[in-house]
C-alpha positions as a Markdown table, in Angstrom:
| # | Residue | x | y | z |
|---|---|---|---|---|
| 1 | Unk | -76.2 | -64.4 | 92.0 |
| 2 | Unk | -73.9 | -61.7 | 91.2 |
| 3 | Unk | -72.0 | -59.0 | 93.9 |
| 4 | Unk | -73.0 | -55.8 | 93.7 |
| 5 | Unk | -70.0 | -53.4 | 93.1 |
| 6 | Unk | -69.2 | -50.1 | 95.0 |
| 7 | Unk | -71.6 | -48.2 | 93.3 |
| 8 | Unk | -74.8 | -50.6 | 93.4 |
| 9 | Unk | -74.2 | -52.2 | 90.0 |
| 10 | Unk | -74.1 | -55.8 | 89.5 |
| 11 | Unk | -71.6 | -57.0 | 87.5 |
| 12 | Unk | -73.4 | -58.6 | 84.8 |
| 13 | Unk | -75.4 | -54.9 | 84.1 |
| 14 | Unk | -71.9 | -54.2 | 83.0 |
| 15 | Unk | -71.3 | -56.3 | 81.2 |
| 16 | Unk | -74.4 | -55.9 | 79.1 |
| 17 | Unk | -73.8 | -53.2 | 78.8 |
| 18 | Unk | -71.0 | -53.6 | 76.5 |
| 19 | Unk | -69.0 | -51.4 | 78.5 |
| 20 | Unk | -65.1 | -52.8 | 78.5 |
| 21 | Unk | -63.6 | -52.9 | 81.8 |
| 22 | Unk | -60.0 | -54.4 | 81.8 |
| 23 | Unk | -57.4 | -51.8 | 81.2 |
| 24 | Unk | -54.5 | -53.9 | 82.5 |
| 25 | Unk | -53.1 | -53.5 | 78.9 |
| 26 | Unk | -55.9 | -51.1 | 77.1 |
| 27 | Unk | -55.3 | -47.1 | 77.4 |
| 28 | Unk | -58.6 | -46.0 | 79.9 |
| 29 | Unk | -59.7 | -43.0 | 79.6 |
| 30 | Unk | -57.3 | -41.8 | 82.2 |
| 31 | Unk | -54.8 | -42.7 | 80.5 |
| 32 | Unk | -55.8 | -40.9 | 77.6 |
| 33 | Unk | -56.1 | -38.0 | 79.4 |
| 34 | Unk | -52.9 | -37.7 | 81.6 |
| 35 | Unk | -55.4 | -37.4 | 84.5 |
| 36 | Unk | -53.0 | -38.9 | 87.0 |
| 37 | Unk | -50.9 | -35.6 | 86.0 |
| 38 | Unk | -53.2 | -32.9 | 85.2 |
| 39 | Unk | -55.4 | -33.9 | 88.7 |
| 40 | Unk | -51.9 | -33.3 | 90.8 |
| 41 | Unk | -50.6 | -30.2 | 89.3 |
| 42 | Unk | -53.1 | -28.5 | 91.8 |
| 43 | Unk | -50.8 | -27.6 | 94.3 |
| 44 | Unk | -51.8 | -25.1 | 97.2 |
| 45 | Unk | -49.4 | -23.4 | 99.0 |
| 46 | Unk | -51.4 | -22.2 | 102.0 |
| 47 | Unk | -53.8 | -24.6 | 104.4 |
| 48 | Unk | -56.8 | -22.2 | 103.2 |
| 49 | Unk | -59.8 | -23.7 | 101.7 |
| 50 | Unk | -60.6 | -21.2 | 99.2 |
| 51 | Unk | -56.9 | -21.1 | 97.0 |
| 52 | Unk | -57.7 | -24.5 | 95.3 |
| 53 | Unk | -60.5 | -22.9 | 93.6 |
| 54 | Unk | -58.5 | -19.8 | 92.4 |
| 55 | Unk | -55.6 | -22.4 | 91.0 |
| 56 | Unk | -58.3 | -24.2 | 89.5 |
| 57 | Unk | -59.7 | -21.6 | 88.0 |
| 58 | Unk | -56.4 | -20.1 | 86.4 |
| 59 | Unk | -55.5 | -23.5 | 85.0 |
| 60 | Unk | -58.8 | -23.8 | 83.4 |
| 61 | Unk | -58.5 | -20.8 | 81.6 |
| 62 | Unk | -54.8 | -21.5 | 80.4 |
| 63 | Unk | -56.2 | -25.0 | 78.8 |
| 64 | Unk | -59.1 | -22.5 | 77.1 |
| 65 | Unk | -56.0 | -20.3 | 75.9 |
| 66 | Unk | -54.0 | -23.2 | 74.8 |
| 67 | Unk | -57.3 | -24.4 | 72.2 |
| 68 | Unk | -57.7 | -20.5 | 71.5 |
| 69 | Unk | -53.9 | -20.4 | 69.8 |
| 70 | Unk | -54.2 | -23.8 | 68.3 |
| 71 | Unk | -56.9 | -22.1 | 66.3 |
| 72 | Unk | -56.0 | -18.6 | 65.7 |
| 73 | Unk | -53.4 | -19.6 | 64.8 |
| 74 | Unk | -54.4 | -22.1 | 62.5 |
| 75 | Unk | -57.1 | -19.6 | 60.7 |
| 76 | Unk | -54.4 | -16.9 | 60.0 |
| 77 | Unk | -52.7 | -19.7 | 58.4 |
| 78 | Unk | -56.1 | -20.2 | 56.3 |
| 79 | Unk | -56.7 | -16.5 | 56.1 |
| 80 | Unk | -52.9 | -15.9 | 54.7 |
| 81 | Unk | -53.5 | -18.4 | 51.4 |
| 82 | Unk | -57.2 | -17.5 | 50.6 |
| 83 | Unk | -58.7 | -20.4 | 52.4 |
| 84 | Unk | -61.4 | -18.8 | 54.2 |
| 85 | Unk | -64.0 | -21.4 | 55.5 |
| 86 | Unk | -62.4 | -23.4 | 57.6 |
| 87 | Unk | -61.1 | -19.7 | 59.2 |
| 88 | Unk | -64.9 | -19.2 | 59.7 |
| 89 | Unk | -64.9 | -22.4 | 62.1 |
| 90 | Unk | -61.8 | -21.6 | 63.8 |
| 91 | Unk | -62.7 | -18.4 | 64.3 |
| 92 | Unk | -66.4 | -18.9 | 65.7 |
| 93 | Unk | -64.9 | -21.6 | 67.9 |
| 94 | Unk | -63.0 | -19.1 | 69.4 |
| 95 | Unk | -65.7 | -16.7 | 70.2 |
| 96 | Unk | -67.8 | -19.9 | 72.2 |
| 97 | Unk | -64.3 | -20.6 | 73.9 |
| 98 | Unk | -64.1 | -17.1 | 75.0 |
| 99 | Unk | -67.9 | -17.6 | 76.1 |
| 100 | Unk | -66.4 | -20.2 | 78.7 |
| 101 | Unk | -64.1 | -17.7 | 80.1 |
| 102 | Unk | -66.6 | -15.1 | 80.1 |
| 103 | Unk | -68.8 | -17.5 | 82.2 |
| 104 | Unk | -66.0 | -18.4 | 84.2 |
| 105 | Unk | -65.3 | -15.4 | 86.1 |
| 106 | Unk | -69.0 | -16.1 | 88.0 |
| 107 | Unk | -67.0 | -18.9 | 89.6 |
| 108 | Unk | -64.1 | -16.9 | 91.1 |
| 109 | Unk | -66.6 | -13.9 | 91.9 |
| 110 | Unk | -68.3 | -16.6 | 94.7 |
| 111 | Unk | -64.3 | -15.8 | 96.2 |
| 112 | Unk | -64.9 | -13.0 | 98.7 |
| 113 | Unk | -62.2 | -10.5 | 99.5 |
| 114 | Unk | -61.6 | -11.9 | 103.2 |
| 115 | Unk | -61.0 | -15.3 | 101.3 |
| 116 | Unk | -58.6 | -13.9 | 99.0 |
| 117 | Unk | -56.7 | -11.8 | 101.4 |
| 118 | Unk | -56.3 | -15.2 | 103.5 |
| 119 | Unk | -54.0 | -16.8 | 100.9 |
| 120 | Unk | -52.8 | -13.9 | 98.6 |
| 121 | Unk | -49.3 | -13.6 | 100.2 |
| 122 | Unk | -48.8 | -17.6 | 98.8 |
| 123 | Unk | -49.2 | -15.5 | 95.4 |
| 124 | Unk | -46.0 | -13.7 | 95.6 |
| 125 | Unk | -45.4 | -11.5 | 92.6 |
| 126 | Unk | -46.8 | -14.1 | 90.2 |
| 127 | Unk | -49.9 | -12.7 | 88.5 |
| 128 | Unk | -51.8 | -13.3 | 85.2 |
| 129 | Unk | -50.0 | -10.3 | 83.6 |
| 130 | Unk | -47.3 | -12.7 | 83.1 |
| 131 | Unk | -49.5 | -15.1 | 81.4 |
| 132 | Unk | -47.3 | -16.2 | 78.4 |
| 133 | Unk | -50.0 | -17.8 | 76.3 |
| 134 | Unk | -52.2 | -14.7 | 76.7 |
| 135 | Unk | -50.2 | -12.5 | 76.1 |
| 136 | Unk | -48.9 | -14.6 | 72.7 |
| 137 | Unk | -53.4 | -14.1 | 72.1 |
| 138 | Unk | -52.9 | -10.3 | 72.1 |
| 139 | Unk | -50.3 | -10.1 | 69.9 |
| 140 | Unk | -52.2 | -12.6 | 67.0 |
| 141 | Unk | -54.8 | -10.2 | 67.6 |
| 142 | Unk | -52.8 | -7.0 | 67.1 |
| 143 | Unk | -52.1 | -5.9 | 70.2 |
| 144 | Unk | -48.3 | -5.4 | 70.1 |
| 145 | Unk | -45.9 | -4.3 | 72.5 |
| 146 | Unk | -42.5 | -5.3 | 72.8 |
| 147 | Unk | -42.8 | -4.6 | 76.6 |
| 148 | Unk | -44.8 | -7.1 | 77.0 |
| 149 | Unk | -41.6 | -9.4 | 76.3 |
| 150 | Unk | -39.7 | -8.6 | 79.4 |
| 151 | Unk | -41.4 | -11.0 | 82.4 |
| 152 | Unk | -40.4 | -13.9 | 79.7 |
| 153 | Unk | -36.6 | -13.1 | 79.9 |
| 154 | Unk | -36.2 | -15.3 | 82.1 |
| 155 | Unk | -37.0 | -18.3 | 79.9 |
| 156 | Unk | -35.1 | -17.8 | 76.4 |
| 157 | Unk | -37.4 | -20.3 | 74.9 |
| 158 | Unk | -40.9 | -18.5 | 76.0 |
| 159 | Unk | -39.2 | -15.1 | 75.3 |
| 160 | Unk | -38.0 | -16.4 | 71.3 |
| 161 | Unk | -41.7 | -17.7 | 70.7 |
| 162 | Unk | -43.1 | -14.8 | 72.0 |
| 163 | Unk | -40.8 | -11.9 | 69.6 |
| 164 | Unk | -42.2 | -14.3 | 66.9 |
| 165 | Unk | -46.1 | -13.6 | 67.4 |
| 166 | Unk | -44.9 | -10.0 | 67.9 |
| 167 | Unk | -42.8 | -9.5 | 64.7 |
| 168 | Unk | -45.2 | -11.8 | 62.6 |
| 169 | Unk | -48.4 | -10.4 | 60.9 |
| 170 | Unk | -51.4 | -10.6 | 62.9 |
| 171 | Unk | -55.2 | -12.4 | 62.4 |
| 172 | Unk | -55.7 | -8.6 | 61.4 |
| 173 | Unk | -53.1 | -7.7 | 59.0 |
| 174 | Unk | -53.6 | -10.9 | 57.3 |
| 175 | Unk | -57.2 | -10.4 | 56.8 |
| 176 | Unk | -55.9 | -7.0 | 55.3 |
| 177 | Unk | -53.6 | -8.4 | 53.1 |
| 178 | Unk | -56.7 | -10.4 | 51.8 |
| 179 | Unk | -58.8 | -7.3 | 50.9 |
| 180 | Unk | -56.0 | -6.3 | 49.2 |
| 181 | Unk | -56.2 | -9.7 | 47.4 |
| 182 | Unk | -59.7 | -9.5 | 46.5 |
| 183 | Unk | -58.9 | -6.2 | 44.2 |
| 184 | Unk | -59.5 | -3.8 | 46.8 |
| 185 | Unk | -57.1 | -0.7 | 46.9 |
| 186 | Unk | -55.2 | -0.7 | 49.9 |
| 187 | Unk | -52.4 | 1.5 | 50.7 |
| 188 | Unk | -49.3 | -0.3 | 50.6 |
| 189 | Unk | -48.3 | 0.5 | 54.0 |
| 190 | Unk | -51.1 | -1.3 | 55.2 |
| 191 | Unk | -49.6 | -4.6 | 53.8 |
| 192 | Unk | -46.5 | -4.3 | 54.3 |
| 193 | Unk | -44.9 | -2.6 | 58.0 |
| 194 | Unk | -43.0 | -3.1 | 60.9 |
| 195 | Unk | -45.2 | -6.0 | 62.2 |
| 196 | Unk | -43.8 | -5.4 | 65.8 |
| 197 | Unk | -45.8 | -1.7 | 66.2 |
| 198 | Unk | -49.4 | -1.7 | 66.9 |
| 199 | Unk | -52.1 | -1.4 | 64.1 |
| 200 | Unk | -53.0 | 1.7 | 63.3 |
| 201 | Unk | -56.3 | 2.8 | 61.8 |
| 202 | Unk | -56.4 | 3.5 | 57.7 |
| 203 | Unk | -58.4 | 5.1 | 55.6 |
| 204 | Unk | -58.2 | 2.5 | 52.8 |
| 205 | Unk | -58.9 | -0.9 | 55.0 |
| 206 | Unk | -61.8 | 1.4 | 56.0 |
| 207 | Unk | -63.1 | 1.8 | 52.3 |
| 208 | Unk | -62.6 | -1.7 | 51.4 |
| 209 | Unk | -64.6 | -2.7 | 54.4 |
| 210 | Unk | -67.3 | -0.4 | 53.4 |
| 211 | Unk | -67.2 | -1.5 | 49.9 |
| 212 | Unk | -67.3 | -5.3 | 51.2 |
| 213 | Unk | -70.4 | -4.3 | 53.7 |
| 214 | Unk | -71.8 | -2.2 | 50.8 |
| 215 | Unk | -72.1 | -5.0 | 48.4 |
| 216 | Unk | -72.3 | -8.1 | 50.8 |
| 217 | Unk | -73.6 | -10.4 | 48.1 |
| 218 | Unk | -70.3 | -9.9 | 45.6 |
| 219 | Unk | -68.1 | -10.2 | 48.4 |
| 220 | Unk | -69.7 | -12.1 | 50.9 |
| 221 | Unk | -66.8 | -14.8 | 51.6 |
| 222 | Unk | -65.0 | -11.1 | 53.3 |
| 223 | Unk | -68.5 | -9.7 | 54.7 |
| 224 | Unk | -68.2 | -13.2 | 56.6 |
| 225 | Unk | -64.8 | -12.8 | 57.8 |
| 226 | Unk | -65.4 | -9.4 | 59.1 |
| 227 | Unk | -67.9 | -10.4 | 60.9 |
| 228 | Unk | -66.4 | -13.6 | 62.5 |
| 229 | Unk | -63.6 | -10.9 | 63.5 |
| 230 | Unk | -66.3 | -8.6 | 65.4 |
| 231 | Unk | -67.7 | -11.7 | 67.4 |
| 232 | Unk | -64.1 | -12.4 | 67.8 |
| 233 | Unk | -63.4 | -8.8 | 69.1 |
| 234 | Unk | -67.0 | -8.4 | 71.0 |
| 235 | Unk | -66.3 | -12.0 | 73.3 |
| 236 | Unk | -62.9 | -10.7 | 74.1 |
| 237 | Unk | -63.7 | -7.1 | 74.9 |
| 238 | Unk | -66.3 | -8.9 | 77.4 |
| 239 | Unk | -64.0 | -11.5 | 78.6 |
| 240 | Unk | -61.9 | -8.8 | 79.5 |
| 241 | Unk | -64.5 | -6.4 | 81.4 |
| 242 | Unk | -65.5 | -9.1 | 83.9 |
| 243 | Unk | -61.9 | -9.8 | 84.7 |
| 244 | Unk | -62.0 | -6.1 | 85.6 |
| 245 | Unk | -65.5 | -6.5 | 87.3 |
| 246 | Unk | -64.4 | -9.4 | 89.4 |
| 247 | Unk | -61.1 | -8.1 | 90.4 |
| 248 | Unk | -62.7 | -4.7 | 91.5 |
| 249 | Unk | -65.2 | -7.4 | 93.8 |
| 250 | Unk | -62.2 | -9.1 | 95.2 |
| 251 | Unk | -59.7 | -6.6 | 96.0 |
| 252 | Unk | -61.3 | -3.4 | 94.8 |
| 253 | Unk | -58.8 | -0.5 | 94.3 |
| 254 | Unk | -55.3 | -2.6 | 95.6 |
| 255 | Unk | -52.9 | -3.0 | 93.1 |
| 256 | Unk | -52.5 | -6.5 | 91.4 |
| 257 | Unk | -49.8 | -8.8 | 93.0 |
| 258 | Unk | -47.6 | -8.2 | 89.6 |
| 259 | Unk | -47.0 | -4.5 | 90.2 |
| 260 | Unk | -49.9 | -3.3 | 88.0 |
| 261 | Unk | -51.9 | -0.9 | 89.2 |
| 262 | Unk | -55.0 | -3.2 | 89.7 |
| 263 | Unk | -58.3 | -2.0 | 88.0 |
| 264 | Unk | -57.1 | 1.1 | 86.6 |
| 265 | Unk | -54.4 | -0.3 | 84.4 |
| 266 | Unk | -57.4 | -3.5 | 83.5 |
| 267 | Unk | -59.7 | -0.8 | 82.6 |
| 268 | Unk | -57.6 | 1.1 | 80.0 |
| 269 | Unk | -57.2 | -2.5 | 78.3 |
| 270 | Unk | -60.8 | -2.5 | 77.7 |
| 271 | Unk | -60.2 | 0.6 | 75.9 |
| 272 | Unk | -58.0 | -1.1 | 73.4 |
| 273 | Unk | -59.4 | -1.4 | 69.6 |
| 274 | Unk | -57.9 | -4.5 | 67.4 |
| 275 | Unk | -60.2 | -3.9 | 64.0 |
| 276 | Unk | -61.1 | -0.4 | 64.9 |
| 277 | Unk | -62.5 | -0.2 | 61.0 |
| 278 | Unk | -64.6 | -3.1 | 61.3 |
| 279 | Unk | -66.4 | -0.7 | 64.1 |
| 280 | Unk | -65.6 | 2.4 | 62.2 |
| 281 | Unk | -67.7 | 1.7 | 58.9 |
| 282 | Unk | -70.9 | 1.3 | 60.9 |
| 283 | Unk | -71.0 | 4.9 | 61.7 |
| 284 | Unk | -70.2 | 5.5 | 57.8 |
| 285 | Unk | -72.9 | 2.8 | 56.6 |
């Protein structure tokens, strides 16, 4: 008869299973992974309870930002040559990721402010204002601001791939350049600018939109990418007011441990418009 394992199973419902079990040479699924590295890199620096899960939740949500480049940036490359449905994927994939983040800020809200306070010196000045990879998500969505560059100097090679998001065309400008494209009459301007300086709003992407939202059937490849873009706008706009809402519940008006002002300065981001004609032409429909 058998031995029951650890976990209640006999060894033979394993093996009928069909399940393989020797990894003495085959990659496991740990293996696969790196879970024997990603598991460790949670490294308190305080005896408190509560600061694993606010590490845990900040590496979460860099892993999310990591799959939200890989494809951004892969559907302005699609957007850029005319190759728009597999930009349609990326770009809804995008909007469920940023569902996850949206959803994730529950967890860290369960993080009272006595529980925060308890650990937040281990913090130091480190804050997610520094956050490289979001910030390199703001400026593929238009949001530029060379100013943004300087808590990278430190690191020559995060501050060089950084100036390139900013002084390369945006998920915006390219979708621009792609009504311009299609026939539409776009003010050169629009198509070609200092790629560095933040969009600014234009009469003619407005009228092409319009036209494109007028006559969805003729141009329904571009009614499609607008409105993968206001998904893509609408989950960010809300991933970005819960981070206010949950900060406000942990350390209400105190300024953030990066020198920002706290909730003021996360408010006036909410405030920030990337395809402000995308929002525009439903007034004008």
């Amino acid at each position: 008869m058998s031995e029951k394992n650890d976990r209640g199973i006999n060894d033979h419902d394993i093996n009928g299973c069909g399940a393989h079990t020797d990894f003495a040479v085959d990659m496991s699924y740990g293996d696969y992974l790196g879970l024997d590295r990603l598991l460790n890199s949670q490294v308190p620096l305080s005896d408190n309870h509560n600061e694993l899960l606010f590490i845990i939740q900040h590496q979460t949500t860099e892993l999310w930002m990591k799959l939200i480049l890989h494809e951004l940036t892969a559907a302005r490359a699609r957007i850029a040559v005319d190759d728009l449905g597999p930009a349609f994927k990326m770009l809804a994939r995008v909007s469920r990721v940023m569902n996850q983040l949206i959803q994730a800020w529950d967890v860290l809200s369960t993080l009272t402010p006595s529980e925060y306070t308890a650990f937040r010196n281990s913090l130091g000045r480190s804050s997610g204002f520094q956050s490289y990879q979001y910030r390199t998500i703001e400026f593929l969505l238009g949001n530029k601001n060379a100013g943004m560059l300087k808590p990278h100097r430190h690191r020559g090679d995060l501050a060089r791939a950084l100036e390139a998001a900013l002084t390369s065309p945006s998920l915006y400008d390219e979708s621009i350049r792609a009504l311009a494209r299609a026939g539409f009459a776009v003010d050169a301007h629009a198509l070609e600018r200092d790629w560095s300086q933040p969009y600014q709003a234009n009469d003619s992407v407005r009228d092409a939109w319009l036209a494109v939202y007028r006559d969805t059937e003729r141009h329904w490849s571009l009614y499609e990418l607008a409105e993968k873009l206001v998904d893509l706008e609408d989950s960010f706009r809300q991933w970005r007011f819960r981070h206010v809402t949950t900060v406000e519940r942990v350390i209400g008006a105190k300024p953030g441990t990066g020198g920002t002002a706290g909730v003021p300065y996360l408010r006036k981001m909410i405030e920030v418009r990337l395809f402000p004609e995308l929002w525009d032409l439903r007034t004008w429909l």
